[in-house]
N, C-alpha and C positions, 0 to 999 in steps of 0.2 A: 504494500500500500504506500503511496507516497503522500508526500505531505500536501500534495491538492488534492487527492481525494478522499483525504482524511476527513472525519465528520467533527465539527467545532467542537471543546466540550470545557467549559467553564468551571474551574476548580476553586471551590474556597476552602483557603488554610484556614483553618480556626489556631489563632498567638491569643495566652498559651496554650500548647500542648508539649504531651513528653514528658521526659527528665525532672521531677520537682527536685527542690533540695534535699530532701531527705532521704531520696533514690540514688542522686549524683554522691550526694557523700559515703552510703551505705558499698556502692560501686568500686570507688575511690581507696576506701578503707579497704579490701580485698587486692586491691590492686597495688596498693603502698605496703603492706603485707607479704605479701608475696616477692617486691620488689627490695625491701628492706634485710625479711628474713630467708628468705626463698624458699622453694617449693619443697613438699608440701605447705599450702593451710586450709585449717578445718574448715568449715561453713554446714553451721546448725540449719538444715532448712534451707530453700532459694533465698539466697540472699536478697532479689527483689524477684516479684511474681512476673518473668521474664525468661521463655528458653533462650533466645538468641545470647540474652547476656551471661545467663549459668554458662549457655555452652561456651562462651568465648574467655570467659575464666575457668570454665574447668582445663580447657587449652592449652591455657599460662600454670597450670599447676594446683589449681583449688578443687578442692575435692568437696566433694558435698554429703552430709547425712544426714536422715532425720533424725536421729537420739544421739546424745553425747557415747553412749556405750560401743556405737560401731566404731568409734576414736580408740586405735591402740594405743599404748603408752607413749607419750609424745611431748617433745619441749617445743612442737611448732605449732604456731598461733591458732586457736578456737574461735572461730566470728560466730557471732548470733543476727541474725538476719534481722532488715530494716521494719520489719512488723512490731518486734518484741516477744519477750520471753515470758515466762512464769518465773516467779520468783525460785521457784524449787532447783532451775535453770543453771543459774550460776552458784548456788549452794552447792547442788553433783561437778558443778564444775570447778569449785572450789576446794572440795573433799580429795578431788585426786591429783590437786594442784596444778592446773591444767593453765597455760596462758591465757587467758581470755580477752579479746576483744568483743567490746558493745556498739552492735551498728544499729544499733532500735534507733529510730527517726525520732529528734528531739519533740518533737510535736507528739510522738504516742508516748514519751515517757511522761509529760506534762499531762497526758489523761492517768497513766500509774500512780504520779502524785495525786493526783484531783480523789482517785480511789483511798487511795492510802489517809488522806486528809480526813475525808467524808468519815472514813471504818473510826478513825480517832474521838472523833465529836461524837460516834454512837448512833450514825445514822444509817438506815436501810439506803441500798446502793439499787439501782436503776442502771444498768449497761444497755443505750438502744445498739441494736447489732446487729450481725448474722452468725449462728452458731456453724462452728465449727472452724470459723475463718482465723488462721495465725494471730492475728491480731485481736479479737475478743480473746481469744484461750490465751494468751498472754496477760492481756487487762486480768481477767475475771484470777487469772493465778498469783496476783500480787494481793490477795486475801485469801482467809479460811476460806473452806468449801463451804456453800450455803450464804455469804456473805454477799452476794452478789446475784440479781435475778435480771438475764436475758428480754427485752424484748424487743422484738423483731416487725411489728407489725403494728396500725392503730387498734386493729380486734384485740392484738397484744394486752395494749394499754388498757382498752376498756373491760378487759375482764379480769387485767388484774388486780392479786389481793392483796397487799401489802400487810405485814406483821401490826405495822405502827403507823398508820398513815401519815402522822403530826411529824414524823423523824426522818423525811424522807430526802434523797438528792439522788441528781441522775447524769449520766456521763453518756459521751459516742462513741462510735466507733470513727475513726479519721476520716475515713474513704466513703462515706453513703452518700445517696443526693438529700439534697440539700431540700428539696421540697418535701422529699415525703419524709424526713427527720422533726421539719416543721411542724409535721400533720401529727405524727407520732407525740411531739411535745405539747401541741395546743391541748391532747386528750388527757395527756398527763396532768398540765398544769390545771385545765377544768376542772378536774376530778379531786385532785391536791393541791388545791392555792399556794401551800406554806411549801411545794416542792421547790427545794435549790437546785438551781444549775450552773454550769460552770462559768466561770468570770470571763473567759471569752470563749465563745464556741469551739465548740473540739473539733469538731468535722474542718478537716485544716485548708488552709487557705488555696492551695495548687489544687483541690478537691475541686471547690467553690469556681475557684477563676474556669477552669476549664470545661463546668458544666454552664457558666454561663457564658461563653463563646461561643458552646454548642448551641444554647440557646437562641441566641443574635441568627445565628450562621441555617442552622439545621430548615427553619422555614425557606430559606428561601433556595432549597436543592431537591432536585426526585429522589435524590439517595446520599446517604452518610456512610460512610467504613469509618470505624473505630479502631487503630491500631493498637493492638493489647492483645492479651495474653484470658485464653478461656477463663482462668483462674483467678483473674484480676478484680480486686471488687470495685475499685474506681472505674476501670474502661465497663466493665457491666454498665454499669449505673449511665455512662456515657452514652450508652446505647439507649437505654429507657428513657434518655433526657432527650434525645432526639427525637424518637418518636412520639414523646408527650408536646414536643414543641411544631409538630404537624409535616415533620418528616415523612415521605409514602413508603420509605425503608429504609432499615439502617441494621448493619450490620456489626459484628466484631471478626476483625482478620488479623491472623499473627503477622502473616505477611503478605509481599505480592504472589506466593506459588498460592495461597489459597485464594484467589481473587474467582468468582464463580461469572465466568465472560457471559452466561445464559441471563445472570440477572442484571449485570453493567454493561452491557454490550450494548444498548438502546437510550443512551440518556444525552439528556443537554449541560446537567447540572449536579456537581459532587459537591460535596462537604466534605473536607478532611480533618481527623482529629488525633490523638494519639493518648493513652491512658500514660499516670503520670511512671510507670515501669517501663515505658517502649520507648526505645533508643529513635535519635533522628534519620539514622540511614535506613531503619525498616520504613518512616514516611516516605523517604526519597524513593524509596526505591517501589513503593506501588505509587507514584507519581509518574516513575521511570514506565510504568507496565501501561500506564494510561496514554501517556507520551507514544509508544510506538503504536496505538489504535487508533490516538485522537490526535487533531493540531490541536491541544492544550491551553487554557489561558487562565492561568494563575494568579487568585486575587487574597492577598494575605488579611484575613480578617482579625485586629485586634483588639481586642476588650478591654485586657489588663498589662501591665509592666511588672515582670516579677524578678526584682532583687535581691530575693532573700538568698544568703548561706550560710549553711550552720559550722560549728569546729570542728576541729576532726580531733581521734581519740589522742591525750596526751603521751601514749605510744606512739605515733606513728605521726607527728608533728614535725619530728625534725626530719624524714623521710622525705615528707611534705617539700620541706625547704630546700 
């Protein structure tokens, strides 16, 4: 096909997307690790909810497991991935003296605080969430068991019971949309006026920014792709925000090899976005895949300016330098 007789096709970037801070440091940290102490190092867990990036650090040398126990005896570095741990976590990893690096994203340690505060003052704990996700089962393991009740839903909220209603405070998950957290909260608060929440919203700010770009962007495309990872609970939510914002389809693609030509084959108009775990050259490169179907014309859409960076572990500082 050449490029006259290619069919027009009109692509919006939605800026931001991708890399948040807490993903590029989480990254970084593995990579200064590796670079510092050399190969091997551990990584509890995908260190971000990303094949492309596991695979390209297990490459360089990082090995990955899920319990600390598949770790032979070892003086080479232990990462705990950018979601967070249970407190039990670095206890077993303290017990067999194990080097440990913490790449939990400053932003989900500051909900561990928020938990740990709340259990102090003697109040019932509220986690809105999705069970099962690294990142609750970290939260909910920086308390006793029983100390913390899940929900997931507004049905959640409305039916439940709470021990103490008067004693009540409630916490998020980082990664949810932002609208239906909302909705989740407005039932809570109805229901428990005297419920505390947290001093600035937990659901964190690269969350937020990037579900409302999609917002701005997604009306006005026949179709969105969500760069991310099946497992991702932000690029999900990516997807449900598109088509709550009157998208006619939106997808999630880890890359261009899954791009299905049967459903993009016929459009005038993409969305593009990318969940805050997907690296920029997986964007480019289903850009690249549209480029040899379409004469392309790429219009970057942005919302927000994101400056944030956070430090990196007092290990691996001077690495850094």
């Amino acid at each position: 096909m050449t490029a006259a007789t290619k069919p027009p096709l009109k692509i919006l970037l939605c800026s931001p997307r991708g890399f948040c801070a807490g993903v590029d440091r989480a990254i970084q940290i593995v990579d200064l690790a590796l670079k510092r102490f050399g190969a091997p190092v551990y990584v509890r867990h995908e260190i971000v909810h990303n094949r492309y990036v596991v695979d390209s650090l297990k490459a360089k040398g990082a090995i990955f497991v899920d319990e600390l126990a598949e770790i032979p005896e070892t003086d080479a570095p232990v990462v705990f991935s950018a979601h967070g741990v249970a407190k039990s976590v670095p206890e077993a990893a303290a017990a067999r003296n194990m080097f440990q690096i913490d790449a939990t994203c400053p932003l989900v340690t500051k909900v561990h605080r928020e938990a740990v505060i709340h259990h102090r003052k003697g109040r019932d704990i509220v986690l809105i969430g999705h069970a099962g996700h690294p990142e609750v089962i970290g939260t909910m393991g920086q308390l006793p068991e029983d100390a913390v009740v899940l929900i997931e839903t507004v049905e959640d909220a409305r039916t439940f019971s709470p021990k103490r209603p008067g004693e009540l405070a409630y916490i998020t998950q980082t990664t949810l949309s932002v609208d239906d957290t909302a909705a989740i909260v407005a039932e809570l608060r109805a229901r428990f006026p005297a419920i505390v929440g947290p001093h600035k919203e937990d659901i964190c700010y690269a969350t937020t920014n990037r579900q409302e770009a999609v917002k701005v962007v997604a009306p006005r495309a026949e179709a969105t792709i969500v760069v991310g990872a099946p497992n991702s609970s932000n690029s999900q939510r990516l997807v449900e925000v598109a088509e709550r914002a009157g998208c006619p389809r939106a997808v999630l693609l880890q890359r261009a090899a899954d791009i299905d030509w049967s459903v993009f084959g016929h459009i005038g108009s993409l969305a593009i976005t990318a969940g805050a775990s997907a690296p920029e050259v997986l964007v480019e490169e289903v850009i690249e895949a549209f480029a040899e179907r379409y004469a392309i014309d790429v219009e970057v859409v942005s919302t927000a300016d994101e400056t944030i960076t956070f430090n990196l572990p007092r290990a691996l500082r001077e690495a850094a330098e």
